[in-house]
N, CA, C and O atoms as a printed pandas DataFrame, in Angstrom:
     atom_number atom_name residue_name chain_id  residue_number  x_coord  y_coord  z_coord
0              1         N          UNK        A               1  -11.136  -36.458    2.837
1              2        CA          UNK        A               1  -12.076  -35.581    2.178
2              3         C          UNK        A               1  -13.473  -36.130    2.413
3              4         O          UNK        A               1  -13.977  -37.254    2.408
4              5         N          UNK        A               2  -13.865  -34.987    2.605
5              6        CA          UNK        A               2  -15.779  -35.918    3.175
6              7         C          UNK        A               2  -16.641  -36.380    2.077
7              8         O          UNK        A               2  -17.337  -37.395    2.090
8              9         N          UNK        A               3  -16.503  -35.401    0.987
9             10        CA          UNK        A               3  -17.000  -36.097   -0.645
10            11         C          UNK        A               3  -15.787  -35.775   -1.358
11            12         O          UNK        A               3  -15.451  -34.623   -1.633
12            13         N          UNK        A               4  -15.091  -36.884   -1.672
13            14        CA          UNK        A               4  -14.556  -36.870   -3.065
14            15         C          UNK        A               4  -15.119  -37.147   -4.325
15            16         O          UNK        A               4  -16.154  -37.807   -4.406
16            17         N          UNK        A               5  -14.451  -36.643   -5.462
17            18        CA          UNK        A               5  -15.396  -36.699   -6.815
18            19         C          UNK        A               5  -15.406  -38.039   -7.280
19            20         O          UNK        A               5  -14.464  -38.758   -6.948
20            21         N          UNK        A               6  -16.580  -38.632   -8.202
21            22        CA          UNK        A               6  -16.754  -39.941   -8.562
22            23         C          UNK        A               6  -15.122  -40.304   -9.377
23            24         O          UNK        A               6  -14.395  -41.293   -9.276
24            25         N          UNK        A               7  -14.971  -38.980  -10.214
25            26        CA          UNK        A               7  -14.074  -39.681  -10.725
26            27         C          UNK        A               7  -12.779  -38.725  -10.717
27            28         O          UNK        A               7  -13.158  -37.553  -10.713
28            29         N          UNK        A               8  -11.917  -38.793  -10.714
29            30        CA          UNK        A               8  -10.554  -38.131  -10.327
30            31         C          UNK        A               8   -9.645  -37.210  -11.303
31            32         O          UNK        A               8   -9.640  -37.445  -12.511
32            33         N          UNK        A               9   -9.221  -36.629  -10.996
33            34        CA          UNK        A               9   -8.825  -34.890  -12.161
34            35         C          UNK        A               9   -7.644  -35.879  -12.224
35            36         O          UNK        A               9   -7.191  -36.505  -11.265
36            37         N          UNK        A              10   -7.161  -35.929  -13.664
37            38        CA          UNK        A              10   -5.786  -36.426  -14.008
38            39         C          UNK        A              10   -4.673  -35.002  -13.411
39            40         O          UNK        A              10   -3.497  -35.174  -13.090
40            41         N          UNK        A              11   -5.169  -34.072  -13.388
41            42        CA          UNK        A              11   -4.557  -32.789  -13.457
42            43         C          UNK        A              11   -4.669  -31.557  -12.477
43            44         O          UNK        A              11   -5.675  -30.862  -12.616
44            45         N          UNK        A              12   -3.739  -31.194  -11.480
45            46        CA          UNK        A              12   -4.111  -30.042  -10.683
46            47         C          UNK        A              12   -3.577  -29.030  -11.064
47            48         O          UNK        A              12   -2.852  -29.633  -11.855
48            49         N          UNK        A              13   -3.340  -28.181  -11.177
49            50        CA          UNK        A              13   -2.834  -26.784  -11.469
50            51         C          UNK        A              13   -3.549  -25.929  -10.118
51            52         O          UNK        A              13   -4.724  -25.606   -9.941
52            53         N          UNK        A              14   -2.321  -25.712   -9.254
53            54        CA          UNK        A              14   -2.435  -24.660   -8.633
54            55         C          UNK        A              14   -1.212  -23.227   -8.774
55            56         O          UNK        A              14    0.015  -23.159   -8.693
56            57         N          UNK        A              15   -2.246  -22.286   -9.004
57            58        CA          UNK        A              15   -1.485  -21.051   -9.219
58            59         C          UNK        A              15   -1.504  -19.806   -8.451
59            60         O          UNK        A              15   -1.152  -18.642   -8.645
60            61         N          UNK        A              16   -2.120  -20.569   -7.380
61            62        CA          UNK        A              16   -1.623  -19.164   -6.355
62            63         C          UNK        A              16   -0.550  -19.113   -5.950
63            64         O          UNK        A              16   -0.263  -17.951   -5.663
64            65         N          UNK        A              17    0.463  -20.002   -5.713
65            66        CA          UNK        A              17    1.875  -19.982   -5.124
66            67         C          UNK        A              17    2.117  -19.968   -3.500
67            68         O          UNK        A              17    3.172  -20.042   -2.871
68            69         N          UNK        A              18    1.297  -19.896   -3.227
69            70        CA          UNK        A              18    1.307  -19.964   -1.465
70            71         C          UNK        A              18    2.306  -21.281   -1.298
71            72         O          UNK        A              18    2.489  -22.049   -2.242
72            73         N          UNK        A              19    2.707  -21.399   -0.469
73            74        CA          UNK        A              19    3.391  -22.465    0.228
74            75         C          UNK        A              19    2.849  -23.282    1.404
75            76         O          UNK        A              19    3.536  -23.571    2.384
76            77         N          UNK        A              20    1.438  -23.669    1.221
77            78        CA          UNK        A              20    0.522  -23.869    2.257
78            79         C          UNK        A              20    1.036  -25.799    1.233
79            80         O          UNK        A              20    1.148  -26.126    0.051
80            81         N          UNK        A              21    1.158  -26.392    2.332
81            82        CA          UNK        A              21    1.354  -27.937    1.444
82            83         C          UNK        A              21   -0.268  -28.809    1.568
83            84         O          UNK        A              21   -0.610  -29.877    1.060
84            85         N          UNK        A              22   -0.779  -28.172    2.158
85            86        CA          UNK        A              22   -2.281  -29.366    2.361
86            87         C          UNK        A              22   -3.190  -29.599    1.400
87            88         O          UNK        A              22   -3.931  -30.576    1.515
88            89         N          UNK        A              23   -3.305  -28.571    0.069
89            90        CA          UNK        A              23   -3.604  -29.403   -1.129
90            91         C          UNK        A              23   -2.739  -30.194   -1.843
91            92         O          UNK        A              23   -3.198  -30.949   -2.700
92            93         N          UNK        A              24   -1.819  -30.152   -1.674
93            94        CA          UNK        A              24   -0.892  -31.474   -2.318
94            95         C          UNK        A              24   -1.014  -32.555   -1.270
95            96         O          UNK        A              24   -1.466  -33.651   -1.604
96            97         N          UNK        A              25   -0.575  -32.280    0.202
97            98        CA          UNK        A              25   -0.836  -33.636    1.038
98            99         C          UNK        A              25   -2.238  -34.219    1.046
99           100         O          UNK        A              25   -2.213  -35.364    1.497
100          101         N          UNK        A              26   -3.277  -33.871    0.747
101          102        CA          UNK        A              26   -4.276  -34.295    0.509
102          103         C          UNK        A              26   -4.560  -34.493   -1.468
103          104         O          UNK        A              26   -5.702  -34.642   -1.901
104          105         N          UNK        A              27   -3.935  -34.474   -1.945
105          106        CA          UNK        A              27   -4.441  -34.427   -2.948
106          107         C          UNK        A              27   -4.887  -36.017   -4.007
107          108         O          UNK        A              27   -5.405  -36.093   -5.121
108          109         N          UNK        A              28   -4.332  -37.273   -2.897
109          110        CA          UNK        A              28   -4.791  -38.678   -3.238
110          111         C          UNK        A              28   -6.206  -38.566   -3.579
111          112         O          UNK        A              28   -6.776  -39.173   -4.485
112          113         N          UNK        A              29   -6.863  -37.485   -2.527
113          114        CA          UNK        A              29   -8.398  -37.982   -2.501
114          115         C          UNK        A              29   -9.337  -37.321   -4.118
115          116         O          UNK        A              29  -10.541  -37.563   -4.204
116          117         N          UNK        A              30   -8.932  -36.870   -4.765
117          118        CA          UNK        A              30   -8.869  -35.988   -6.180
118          119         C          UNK        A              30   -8.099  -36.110   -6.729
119          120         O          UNK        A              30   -8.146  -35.103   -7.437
120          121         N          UNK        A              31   -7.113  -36.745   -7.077
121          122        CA          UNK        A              31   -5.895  -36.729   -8.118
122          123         C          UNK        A              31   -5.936  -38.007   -8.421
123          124         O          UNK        A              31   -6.114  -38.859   -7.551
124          125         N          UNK        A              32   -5.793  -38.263   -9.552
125          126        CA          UNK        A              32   -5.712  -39.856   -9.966
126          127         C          UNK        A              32   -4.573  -40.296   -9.826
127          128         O          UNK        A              32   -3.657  -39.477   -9.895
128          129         N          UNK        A              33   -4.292  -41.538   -9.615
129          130        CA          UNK        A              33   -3.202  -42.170   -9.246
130          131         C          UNK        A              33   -1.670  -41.838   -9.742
131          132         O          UNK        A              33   -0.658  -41.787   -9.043
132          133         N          UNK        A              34   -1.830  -41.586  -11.431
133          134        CA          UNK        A              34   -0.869  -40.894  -12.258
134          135         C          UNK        A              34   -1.080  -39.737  -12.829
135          136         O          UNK        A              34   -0.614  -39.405  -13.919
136          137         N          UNK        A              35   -1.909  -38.959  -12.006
137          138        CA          UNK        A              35   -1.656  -37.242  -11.872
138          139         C          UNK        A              35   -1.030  -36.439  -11.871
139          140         O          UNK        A              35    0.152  -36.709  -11.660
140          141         N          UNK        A              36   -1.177  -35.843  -11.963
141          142        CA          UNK        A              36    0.248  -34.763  -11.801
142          143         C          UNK        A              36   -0.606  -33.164  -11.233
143          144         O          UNK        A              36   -1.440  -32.570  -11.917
144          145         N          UNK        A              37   -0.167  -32.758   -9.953
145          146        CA          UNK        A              37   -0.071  -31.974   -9.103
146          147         C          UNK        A              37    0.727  -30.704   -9.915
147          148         O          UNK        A              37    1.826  -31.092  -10.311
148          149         N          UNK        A              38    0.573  -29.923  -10.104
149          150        CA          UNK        A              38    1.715  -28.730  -10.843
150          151         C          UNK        A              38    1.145  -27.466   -9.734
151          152         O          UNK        A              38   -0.015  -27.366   -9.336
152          153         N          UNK        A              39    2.143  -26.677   -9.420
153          154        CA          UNK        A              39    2.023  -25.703   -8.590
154          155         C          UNK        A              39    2.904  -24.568   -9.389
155          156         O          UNK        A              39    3.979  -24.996   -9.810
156          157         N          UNK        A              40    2.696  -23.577   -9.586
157          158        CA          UNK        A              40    3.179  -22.837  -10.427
158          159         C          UNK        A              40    3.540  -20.885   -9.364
159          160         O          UNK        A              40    2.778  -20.345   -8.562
160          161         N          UNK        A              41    4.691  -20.466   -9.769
161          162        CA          UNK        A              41    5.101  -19.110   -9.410
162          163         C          UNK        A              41    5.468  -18.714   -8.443
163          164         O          UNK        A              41    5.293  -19.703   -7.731
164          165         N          UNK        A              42    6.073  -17.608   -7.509
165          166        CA          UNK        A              42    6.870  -17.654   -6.783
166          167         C          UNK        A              42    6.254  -18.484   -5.342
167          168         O          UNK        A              42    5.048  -18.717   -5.254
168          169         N          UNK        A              43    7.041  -18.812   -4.453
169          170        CA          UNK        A              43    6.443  -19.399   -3.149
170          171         C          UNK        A              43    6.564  -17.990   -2.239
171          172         O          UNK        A              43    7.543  -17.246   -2.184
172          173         N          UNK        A              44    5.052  -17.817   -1.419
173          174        CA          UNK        A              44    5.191  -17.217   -0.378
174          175         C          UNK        A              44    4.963  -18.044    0.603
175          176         O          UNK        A              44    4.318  -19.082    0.449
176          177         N          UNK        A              45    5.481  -17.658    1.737
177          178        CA          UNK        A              45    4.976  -18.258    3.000
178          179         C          UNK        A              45    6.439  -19.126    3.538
179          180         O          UNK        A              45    7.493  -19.287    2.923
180          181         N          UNK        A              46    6.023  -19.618    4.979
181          182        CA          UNK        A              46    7.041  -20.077    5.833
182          183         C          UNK        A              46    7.931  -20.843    5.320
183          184         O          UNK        A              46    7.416  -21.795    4.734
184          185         N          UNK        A              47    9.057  -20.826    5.294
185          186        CA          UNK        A              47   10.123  -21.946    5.062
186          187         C          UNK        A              47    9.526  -22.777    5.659
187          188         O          UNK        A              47    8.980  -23.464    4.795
188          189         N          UNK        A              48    9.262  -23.182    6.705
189          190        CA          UNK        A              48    8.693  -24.943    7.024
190          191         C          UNK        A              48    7.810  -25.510    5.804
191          192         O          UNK        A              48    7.738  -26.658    5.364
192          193         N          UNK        A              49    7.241  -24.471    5.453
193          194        CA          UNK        A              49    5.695  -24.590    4.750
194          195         C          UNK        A              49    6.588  -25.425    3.188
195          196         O          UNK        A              49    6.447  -26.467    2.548
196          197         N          UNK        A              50    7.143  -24.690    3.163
197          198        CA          UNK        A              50    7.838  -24.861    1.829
198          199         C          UNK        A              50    8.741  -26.605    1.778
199          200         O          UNK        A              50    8.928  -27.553    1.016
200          201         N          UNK        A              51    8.969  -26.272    2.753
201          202        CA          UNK        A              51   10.177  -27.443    3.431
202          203         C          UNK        A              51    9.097  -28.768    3.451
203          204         O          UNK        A              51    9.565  -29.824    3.026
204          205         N          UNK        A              52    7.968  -28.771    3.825
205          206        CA          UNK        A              52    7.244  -29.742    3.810
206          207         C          UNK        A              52    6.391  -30.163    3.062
207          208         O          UNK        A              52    5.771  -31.223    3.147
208          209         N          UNK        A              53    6.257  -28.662    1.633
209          210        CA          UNK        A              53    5.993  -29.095    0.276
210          211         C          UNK        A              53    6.263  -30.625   -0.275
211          212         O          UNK        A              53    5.610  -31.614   -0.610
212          213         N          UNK        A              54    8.314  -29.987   -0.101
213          214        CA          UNK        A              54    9.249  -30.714   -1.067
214          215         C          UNK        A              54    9.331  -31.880    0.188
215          216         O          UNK        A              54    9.690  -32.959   -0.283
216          217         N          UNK        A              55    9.237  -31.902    0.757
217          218        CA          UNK        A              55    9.498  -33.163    1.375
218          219         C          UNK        A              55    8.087  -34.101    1.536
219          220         O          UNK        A              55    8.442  -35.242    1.831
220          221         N          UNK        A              56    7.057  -34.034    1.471
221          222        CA          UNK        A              56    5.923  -34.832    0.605
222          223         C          UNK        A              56    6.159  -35.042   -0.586
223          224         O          UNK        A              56    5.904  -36.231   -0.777
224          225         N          UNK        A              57    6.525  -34.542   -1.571
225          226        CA          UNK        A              57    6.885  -34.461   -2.970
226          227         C          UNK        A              57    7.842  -35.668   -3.087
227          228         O          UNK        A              57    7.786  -36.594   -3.896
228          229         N          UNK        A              58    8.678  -35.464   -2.157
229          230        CA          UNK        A              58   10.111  -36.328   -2.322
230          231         C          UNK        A              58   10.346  -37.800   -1.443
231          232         O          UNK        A              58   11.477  -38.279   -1.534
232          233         N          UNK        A              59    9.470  -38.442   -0.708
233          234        CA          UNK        A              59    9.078  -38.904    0.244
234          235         C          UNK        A              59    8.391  -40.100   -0.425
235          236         O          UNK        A              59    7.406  -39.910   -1.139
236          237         N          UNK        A              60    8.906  -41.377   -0.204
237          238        CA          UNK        A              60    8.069  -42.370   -0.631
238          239         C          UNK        A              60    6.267  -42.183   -0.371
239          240         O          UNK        A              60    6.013  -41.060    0.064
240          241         N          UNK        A              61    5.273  -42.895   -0.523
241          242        CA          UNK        A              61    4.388  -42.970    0.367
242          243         C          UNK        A              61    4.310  -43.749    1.390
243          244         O          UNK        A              61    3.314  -43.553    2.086
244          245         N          UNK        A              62    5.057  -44.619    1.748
245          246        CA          UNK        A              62    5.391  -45.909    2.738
246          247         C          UNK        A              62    6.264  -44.989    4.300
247          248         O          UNK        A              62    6.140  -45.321    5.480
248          249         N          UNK        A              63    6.935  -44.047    3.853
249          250        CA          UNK        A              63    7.469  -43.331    4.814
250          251         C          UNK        A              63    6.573  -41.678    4.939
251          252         O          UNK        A              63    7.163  -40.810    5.583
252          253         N          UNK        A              64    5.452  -41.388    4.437
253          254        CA          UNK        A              64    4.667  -40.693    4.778
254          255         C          UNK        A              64    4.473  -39.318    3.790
255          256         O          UNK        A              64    4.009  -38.195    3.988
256          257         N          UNK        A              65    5.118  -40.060    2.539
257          258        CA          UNK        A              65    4.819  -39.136    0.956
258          259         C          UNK        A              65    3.777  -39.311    0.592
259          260         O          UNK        A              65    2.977  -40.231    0.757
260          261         N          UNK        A              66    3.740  -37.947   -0.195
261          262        CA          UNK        A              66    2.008  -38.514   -1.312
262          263         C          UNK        A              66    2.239  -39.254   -2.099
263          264         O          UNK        A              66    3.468  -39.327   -2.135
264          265         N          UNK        A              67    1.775  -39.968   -2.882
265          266        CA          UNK        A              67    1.982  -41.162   -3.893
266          267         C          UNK        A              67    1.233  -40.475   -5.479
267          268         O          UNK        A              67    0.789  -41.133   -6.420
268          269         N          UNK        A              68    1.313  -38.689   -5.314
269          270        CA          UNK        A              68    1.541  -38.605   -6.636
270          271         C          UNK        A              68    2.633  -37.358   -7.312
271          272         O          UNK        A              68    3.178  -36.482   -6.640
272          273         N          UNK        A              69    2.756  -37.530   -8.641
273          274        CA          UNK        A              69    3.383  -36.740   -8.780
274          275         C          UNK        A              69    3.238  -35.205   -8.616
275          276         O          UNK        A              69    2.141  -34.656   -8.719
276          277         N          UNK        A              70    4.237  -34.620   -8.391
277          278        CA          UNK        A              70    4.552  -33.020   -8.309
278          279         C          UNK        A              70    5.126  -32.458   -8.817
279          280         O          UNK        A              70    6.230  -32.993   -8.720
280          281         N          UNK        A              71    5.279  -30.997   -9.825
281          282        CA          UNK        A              71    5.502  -30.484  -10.263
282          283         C          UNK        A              71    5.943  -29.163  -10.246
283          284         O          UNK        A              71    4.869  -28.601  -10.458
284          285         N          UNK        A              72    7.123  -27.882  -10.098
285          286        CA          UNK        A              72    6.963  -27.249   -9.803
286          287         C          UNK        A              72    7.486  -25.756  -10.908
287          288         O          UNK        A              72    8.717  -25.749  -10.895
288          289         N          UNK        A              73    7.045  -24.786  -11.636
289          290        CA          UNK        A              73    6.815  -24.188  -12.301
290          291         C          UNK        A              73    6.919  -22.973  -12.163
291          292         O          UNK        A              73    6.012  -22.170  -12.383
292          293         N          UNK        A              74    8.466  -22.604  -11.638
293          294        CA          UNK        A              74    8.493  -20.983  -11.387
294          295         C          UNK        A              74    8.382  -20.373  -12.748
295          296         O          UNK        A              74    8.429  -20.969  -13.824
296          297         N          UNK        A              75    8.161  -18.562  -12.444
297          298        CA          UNK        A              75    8.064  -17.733  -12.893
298          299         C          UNK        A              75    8.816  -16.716  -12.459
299          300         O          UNK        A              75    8.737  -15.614  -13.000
């Protein structure tokens, strides 16, 4: 991220539902360490897309996970 914020959102809430994973794979640079990521309602978009949600989610960070938590919140 080219500016990240001084200080870090304990909390994301995303509610569009897209299945786009690059605000969660990026989301170290804004999320505090014990954050929590919540994505909420149905998923649209590619099975890969989706597939590589949950597999950042589920993924150490040492083998190429995000290192925070995720959350997920159908409707």
């Amino acid at each position: 991220m080219k500016n990240p914020p001084a200080s870090k959102f304990k909390l994301v809430y995303d509610a569009v539902g897209l299945a786009d994973p690059s605000l969660y794979i990026h989301s170290k640079d804004y999320l505090d360490e014990r954050g929590i990521f919540v994505s909420s309602g149905p998923f649209h978009g590619s099975t890969l897309n989706i597939a590589r949600t949950f597999a950042n989610a589920l993924l150490p960070g040492i083998l190429g996970g995000v290192n925070r938590q995720w959350k997920y919140v159908p409707f």
